[in-house]
Backbone bond lengths (Angstrom), bond angles and torsions (degrees), N, CA, C in turn:
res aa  C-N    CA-C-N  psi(-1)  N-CA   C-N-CA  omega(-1)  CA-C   N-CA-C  phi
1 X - - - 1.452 - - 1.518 110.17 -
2 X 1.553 115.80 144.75 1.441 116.52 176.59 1.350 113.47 -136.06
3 X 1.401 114.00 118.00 1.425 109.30 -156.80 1.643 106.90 -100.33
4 X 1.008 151.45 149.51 1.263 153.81 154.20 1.268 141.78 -117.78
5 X 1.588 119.80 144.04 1.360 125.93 -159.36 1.589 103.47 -128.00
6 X 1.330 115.02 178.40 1.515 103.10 -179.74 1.765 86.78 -147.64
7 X 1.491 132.09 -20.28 1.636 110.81 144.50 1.183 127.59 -99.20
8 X 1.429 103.35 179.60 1.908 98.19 162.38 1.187 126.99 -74.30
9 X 1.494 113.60 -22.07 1.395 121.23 -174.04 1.601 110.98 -66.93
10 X 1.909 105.44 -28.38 1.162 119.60 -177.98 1.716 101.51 -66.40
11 X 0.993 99.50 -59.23 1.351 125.36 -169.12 1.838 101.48 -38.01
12 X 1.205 99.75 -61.54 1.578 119.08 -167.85 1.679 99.34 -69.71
13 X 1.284 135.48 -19.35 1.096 153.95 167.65 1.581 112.26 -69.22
14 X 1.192 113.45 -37.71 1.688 106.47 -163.98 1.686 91.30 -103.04
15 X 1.492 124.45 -29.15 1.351 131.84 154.00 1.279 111.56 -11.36
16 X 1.198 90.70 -92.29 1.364 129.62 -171.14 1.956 121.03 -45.36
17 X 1.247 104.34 -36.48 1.469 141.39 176.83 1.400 100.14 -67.22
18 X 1.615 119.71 -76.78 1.095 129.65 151.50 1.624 145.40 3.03
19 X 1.800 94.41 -74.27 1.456 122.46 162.61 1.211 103.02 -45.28
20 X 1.434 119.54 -65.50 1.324 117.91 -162.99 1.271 126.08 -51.22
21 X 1.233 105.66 -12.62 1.868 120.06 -153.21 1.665 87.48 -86.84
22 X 1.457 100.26 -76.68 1.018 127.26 178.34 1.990 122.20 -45.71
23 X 1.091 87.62 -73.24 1.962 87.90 178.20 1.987 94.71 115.35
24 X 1.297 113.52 -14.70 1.238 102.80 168.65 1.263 127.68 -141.11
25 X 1.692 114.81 154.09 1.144 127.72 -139.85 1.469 95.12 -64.72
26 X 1.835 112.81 169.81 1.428 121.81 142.08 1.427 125.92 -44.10
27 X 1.194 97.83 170.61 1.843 101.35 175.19 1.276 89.05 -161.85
28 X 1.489 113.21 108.90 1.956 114.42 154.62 1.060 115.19 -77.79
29 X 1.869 107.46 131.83 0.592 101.20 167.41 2.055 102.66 -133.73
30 X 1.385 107.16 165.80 1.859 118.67 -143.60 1.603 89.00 -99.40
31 X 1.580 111.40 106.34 1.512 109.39 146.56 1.262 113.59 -87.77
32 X 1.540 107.14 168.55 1.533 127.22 -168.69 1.506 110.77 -26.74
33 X 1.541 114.88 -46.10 1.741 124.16 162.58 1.193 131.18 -115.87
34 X 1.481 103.94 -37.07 1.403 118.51 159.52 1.225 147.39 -63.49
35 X 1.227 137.59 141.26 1.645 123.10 155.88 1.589 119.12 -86.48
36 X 1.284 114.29 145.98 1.447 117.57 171.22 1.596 98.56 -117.78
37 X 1.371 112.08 138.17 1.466 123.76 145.48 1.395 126.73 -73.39
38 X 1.677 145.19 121.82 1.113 128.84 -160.12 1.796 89.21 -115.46
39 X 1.432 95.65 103.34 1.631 94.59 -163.56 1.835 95.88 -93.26
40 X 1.239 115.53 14.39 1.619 112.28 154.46 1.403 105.91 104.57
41 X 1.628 129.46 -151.91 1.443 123.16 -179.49 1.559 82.03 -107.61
42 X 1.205 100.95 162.43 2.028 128.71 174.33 1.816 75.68 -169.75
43 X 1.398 86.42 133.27 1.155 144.96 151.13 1.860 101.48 52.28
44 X 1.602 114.96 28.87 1.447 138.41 152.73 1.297 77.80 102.10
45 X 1.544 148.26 27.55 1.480 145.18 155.01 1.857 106.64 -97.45
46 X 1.188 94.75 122.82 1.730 97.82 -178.14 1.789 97.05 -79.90
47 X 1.350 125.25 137.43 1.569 118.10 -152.64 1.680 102.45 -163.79
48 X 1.561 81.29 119.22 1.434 114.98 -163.27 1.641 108.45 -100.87
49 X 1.164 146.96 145.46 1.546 163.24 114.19 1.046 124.85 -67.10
50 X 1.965 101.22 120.74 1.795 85.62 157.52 1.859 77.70 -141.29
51 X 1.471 93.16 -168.27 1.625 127.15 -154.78 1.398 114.44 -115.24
52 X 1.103 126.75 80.35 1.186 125.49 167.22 2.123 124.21 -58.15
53 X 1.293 113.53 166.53 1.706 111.53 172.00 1.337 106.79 -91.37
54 X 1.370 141.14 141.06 1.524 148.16 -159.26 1.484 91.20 -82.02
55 X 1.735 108.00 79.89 1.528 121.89 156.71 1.501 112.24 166.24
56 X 1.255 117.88 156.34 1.451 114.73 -165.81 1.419 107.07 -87.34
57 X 1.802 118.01 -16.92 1.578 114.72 -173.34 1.854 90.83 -85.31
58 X 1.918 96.74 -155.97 1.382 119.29 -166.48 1.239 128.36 27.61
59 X 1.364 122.98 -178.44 0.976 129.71 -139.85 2.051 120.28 -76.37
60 X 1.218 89.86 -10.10 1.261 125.71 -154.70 1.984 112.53 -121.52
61 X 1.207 94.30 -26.95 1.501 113.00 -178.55 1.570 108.93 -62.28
62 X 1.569 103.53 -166.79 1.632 106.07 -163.92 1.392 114.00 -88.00
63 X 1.624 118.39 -22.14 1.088 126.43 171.48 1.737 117.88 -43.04
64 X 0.950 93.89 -75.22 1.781 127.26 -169.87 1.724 105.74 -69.55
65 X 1.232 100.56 -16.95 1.714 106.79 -176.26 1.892 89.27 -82.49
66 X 1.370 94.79 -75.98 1.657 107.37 -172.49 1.611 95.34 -33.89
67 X 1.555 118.81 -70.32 1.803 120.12 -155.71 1.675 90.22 -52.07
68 X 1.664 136.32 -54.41 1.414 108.71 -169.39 1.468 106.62 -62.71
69 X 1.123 120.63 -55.03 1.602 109.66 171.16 1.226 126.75 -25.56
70 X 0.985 125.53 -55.66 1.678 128.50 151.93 0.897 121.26 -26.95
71 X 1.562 120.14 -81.48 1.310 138.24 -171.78 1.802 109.81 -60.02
72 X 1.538 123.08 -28.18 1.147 97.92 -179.69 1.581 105.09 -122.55
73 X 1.044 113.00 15.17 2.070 103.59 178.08 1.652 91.11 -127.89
74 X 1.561 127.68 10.32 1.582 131.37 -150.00 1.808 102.82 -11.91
75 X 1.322 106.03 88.58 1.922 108.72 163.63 1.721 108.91 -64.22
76 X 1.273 92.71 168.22 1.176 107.97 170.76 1.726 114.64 -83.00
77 X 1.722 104.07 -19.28 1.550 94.82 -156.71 1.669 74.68 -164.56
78 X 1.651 114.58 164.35 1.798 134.81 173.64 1.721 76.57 -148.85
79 X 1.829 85.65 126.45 1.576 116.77 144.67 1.236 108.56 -103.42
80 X 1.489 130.67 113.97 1.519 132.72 137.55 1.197 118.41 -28.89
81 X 1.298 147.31 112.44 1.486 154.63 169.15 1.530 112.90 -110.11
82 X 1.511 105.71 117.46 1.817 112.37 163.65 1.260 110.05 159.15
83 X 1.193 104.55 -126.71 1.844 102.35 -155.34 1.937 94.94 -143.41
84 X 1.319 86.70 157.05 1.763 106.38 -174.46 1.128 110.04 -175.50
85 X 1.630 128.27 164.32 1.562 138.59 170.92 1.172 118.05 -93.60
86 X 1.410 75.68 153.38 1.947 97.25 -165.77 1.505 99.80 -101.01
87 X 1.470 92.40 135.02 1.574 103.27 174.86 1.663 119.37 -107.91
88 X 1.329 109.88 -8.58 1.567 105.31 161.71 1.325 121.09 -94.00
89 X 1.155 135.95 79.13 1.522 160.32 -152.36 1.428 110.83 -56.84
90 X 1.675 115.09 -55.86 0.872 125.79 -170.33 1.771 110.10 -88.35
91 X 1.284 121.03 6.87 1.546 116.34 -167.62 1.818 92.57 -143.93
92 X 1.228 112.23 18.86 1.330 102.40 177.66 1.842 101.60 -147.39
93 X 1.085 104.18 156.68 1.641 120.81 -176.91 1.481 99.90 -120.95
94 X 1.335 101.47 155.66 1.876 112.56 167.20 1.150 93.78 -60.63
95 X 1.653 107.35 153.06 1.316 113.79 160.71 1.373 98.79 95.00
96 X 1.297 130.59 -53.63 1.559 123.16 162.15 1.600 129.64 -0.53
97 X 1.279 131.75 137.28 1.477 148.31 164.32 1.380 102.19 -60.49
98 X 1.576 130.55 116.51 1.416 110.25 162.34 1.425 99.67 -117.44
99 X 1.134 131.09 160.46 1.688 140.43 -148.31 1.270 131.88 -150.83
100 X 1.348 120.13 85.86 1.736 101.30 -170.04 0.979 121.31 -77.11
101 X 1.433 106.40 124.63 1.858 118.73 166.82 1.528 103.67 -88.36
102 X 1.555 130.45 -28.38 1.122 141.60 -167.25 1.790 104.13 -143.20
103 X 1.075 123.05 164.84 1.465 142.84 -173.09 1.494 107.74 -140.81
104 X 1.189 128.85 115.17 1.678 132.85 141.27 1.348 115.48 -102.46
105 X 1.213 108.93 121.32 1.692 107.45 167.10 2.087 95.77 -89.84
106 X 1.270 96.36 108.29 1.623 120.85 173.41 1.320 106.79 -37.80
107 X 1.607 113.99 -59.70 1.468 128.81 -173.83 1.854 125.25 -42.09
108 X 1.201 111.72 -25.89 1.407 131.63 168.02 1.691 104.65 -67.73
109 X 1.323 119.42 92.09 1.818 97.63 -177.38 2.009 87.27 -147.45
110 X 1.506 91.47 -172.60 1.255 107.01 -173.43 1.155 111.61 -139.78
111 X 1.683 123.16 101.33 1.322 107.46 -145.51 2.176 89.17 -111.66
112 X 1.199 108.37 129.43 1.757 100.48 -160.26 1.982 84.40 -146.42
113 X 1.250 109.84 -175.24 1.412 129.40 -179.77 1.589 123.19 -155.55
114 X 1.637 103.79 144.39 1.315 108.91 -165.11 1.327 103.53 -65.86
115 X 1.319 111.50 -165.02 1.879 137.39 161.55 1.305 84.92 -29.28
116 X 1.795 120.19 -78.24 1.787 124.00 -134.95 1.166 93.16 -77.02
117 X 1.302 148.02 -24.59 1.667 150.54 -172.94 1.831 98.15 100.55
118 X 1.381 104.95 42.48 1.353 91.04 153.02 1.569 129.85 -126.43
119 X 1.683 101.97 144.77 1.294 98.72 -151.85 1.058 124.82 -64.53
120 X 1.703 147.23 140.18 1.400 161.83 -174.03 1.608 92.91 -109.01
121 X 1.538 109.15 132.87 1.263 124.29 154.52 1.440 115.13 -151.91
122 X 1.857 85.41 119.28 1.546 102.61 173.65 1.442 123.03 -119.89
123 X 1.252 122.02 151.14 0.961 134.72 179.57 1.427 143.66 -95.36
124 X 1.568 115.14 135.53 1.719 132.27 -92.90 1.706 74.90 -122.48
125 X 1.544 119.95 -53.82 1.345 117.21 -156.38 2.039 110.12 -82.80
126 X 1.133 88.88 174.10 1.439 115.55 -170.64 1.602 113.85 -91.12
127 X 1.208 104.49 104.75 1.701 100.09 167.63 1.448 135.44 -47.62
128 X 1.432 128.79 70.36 1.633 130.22 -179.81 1.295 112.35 -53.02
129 X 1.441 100.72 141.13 1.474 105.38 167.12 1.176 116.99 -112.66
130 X 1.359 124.29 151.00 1.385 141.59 -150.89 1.582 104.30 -83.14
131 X 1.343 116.25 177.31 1.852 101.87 -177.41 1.522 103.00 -75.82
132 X 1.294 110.96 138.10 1.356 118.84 174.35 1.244 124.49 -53.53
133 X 1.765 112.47 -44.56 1.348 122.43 158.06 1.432 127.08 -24.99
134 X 1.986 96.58 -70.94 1.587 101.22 -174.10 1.429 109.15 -67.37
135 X 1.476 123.89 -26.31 1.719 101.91 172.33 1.169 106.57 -47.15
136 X 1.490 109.05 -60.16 1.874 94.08 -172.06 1.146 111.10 -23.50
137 X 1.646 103.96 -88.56 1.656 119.88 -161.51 1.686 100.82 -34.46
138 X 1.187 143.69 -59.09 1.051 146.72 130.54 1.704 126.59 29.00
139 X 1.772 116.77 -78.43 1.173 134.84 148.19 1.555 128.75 -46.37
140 X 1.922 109.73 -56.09 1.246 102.45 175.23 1.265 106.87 -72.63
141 X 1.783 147.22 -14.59 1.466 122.36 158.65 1.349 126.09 -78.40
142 X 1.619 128.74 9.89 1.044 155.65 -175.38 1.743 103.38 -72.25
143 X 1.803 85.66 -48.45 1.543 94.53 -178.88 1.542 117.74 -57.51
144 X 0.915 131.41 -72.93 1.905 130.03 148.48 1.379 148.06 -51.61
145 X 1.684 99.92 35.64 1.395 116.11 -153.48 1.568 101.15 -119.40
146 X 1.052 137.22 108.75 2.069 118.17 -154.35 1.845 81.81 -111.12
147 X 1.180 114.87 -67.22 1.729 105.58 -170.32 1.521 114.77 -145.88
148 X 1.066 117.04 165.52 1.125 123.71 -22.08 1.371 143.05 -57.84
149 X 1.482 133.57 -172.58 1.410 122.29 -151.37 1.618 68.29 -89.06
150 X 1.341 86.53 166.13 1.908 122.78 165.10 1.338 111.32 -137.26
151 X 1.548 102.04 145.92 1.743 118.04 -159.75 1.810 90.56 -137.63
152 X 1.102 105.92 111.45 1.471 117.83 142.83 1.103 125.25 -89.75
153 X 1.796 115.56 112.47 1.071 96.26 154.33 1.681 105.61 -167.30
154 X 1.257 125.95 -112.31 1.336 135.67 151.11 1.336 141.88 -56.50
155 X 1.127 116.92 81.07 1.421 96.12 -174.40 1.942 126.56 -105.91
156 X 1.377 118.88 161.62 1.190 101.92 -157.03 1.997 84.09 -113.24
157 X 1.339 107.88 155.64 1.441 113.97 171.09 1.657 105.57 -139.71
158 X 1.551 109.13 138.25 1.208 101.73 171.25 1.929 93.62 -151.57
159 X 1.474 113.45 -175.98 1.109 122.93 168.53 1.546 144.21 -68.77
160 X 1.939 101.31 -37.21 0.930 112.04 134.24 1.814 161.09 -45.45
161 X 1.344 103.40 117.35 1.650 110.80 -175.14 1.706 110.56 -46.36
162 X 1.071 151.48 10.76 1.484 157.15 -139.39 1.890 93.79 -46.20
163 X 1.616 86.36 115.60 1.610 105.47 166.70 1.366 112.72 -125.71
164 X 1.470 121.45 4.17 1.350 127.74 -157.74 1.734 96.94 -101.44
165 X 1.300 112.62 157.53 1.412 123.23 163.34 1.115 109.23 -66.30
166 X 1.497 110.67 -75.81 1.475 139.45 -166.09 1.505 96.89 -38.98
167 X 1.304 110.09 -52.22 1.718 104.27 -171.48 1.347 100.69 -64.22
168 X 1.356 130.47 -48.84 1.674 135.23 -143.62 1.826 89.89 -71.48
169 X 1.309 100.52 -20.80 1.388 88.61 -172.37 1.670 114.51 -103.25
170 X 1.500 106.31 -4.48 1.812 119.21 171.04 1.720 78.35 -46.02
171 X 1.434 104.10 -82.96 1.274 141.78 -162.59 1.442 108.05 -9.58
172 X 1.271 108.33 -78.58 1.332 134.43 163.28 1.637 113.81 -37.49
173 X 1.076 131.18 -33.74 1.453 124.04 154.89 1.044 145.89 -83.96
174 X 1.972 89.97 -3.88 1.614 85.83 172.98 1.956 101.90 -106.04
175 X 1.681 114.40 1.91 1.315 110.32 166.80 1.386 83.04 -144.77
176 X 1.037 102.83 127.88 1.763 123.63 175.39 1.830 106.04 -82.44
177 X 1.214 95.48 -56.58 1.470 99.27 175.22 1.560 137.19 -53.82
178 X 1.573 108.14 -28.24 1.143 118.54 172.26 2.119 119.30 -36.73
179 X 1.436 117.46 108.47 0.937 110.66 141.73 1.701 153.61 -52.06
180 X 1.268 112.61 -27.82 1.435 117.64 126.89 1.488 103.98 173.54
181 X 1.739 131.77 -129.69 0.994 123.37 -145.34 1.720 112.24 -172.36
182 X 1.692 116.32 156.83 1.176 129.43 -151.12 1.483 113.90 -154.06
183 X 1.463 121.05 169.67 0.968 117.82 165.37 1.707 124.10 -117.29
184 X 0.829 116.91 5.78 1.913 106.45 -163.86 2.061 99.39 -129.37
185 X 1.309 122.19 -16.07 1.557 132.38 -172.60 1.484 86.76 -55.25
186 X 1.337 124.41 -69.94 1.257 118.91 -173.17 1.483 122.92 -33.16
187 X 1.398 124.04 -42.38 0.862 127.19 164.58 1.556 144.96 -57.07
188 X 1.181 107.38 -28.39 1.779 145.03 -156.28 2.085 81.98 -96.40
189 X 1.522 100.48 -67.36 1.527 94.01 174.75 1.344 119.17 -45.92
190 X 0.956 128.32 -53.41 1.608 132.50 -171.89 1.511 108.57 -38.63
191 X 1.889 88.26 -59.49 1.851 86.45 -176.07 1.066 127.65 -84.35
192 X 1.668 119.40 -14.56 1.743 112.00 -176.38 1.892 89.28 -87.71
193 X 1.296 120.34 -21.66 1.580 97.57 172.86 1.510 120.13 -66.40
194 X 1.019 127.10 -31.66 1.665 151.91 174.16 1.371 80.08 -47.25
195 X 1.330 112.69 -92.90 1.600 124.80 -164.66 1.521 129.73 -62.88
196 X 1.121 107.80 -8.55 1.701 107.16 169.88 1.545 104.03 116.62
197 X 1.922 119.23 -25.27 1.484 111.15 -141.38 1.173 89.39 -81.53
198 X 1.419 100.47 159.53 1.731 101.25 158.57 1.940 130.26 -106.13
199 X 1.025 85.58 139.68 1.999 105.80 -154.03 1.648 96.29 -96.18
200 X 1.157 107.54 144.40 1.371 118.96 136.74 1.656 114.14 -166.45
201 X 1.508 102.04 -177.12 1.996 102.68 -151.88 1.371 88.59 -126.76
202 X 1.233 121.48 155.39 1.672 139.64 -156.52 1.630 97.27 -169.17
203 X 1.260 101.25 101.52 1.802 105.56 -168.10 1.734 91.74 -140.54
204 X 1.323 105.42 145.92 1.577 111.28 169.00 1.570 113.10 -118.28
205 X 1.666 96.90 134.60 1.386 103.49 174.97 1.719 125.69 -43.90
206 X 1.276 128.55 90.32 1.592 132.65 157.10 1.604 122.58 -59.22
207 X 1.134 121.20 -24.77 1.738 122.33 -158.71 1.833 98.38 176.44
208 X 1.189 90.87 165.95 1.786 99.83 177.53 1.430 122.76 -108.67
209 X 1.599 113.35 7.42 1.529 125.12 -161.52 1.292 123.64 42.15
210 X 1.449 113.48 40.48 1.372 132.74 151.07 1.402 153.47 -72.00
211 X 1.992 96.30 10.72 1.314 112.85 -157.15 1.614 132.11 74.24
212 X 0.932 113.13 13.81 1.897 135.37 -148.80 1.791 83.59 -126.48
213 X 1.406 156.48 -5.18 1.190 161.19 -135.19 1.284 98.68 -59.93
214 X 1.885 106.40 -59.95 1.532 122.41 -145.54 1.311 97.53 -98.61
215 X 1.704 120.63 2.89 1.600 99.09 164.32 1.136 101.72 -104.99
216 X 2.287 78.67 150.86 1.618 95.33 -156.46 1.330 135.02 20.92
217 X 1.067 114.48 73.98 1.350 132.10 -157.86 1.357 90.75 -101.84
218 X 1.271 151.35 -90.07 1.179 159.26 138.70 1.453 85.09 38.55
219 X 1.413 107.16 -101.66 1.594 136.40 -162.96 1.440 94.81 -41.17
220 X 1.586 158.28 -63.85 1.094 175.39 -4.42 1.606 85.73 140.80
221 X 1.024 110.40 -87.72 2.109 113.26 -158.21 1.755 94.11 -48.77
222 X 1.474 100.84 -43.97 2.206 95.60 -159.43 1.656 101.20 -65.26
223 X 1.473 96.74 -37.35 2.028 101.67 -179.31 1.987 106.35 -47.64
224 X 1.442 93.08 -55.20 1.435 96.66 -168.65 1.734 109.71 -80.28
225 X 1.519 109.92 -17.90 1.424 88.15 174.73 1.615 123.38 -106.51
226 X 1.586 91.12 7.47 1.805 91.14 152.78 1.605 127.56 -88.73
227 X 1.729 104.78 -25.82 1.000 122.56 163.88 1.835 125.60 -53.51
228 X 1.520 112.54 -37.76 1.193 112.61 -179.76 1.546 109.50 -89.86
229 X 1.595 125.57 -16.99 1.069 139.01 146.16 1.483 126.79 -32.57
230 X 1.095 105.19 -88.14 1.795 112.74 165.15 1.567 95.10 -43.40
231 X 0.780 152.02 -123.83 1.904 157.14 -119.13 1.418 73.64 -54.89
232 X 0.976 157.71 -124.36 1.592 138.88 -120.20 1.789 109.91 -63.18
233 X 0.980 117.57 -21.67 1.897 110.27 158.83 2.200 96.66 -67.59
234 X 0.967 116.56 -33.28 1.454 122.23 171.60 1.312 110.92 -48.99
235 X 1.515 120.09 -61.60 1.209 135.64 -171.00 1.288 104.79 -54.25
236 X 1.691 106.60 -76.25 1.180 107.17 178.83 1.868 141.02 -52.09
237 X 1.314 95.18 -20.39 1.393 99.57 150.67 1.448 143.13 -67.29
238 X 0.797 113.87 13.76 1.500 134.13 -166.82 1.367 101.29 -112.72
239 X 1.586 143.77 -18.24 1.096 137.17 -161.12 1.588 115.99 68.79
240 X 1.452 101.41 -174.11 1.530 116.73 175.79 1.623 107.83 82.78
241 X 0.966 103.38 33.05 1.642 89.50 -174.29 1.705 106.07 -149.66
242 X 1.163 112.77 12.99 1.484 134.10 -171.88 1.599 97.28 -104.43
243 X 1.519 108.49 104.83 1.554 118.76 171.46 1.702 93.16 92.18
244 X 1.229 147.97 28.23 1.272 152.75 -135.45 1.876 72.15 -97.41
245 X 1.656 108.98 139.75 1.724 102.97 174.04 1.486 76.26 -108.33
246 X 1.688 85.30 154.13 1.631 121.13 173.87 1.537 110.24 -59.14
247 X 1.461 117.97 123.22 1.986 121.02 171.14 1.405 102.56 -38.55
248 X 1.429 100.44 149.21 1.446 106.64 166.46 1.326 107.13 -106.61
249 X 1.350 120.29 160.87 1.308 128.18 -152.94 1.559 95.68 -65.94
């Protein structure tokens, strides 16, 4: 298993999560660019971390992080680990599980205008679905899972930091369904689809991208990124994911 983060706070979060499981420390160790943490076996899966930059492009981003990950620890499977906004307001709390059953990268759109010249933007990309497998594993830890709540469902990824209303709510009209939203999944998809692995993203609600970012922000990101921490040390405790074969196309 190869888990991924795109801060440190994340990072220091799934650590930490980790340790606990286990009883023993990390050990970095240095790929060709990367570092991996070899945070030991959980749950008869030998399970690795590394750190992506908060975006799926450059050199440093989620793309190119995930494909060396691939290419040099080859997992069976990448969990996305961290934090993002929730777009169902009224059915979700901070601190919340958000879960991809599906992936849109937002950034793919078609931005055009009616008769009167007002602007229409629709959207260009393709809904991915996550490995079928890890939903399972996913569901059956669902079964022993009390809080925080967890939301499967849609999730949206783009490049953009979204703190704005106005945007959170473009967003929201051009997928109604979306449970909410991220930046680096898009990326993580690209390469485990390339490569066979199978992906999915495990992010906890921090903020709603309402402009509201910097309150308690601090207090807000560590809640949700210990929170999205634990439920995937959850997951992975459960087994089933040790020798996991790669989706077929």
């Amino acid at each position: 298993m190869l888990l991924m983060t795109a801060k440190l706070e994340e990072t220091k979060a799934v650590i930490a999560a980790c340790e606990q499981e286990t009883g023993i420390s990390y050990v970095s160790e240095f790929g060709r660019v990367g570092v991996y943490y070899d945070l030991h076996i959980i749950g008869g899966a030998r399970t690795f971390l590394v750190q992506s930059e908060q975006s799926k492009g450059g050199p440093g981003g989620a793309i190119l992080t995930a494909q060396d990950g691939i290419r040099e620890l080859s997992p069976s499977a990448i969990i996305l680990v961290g934090v993002g906004f929730g777009m169902q307001i009224k059915g979700q709390r901070m601190g919340d599980i958000l879960i991809s059953h599906q992936l849109l990268d937002y950034e793919l759109q078609r931005v055009g205008q009616d008769q009167d010249g007002v602007y229409i933007i629709c959207s260009r990309g393709a809904r991915a679905d996550a490995s079928t497998r890890l939903l399972a594993r996913i569901y059956n830890g669902l079964l022993n899972w009390t809080e925080p709540a967890a939301h499967v469902g849609l999730l949206l990824s783009g490049d953009k930091l979204v703190d704005n209303v106005d945007f959170r709510e473009q967003l929201r009209r051009i997928e109604p369904e979306a449970i909410g939203g991220e930046m680096e999944g898009a990326g993580l998809y690209a390469a485990a689809q390339r490569e066979h692995v199978d992906w999915i993203v495990i992010k906890a609600v921090c903020d709603w991208a309402d402009g509201k970012k910097n309150y308690q922000k601090t207090k807000r990101q560590q809640v949700a990124e210990v929170n999205a921490a634990k439920f995937t040390v959850h997951i992975l405790r459960q087994g089933g994911l040790r020798n996991l074969p790669p989706a077929s196309i």
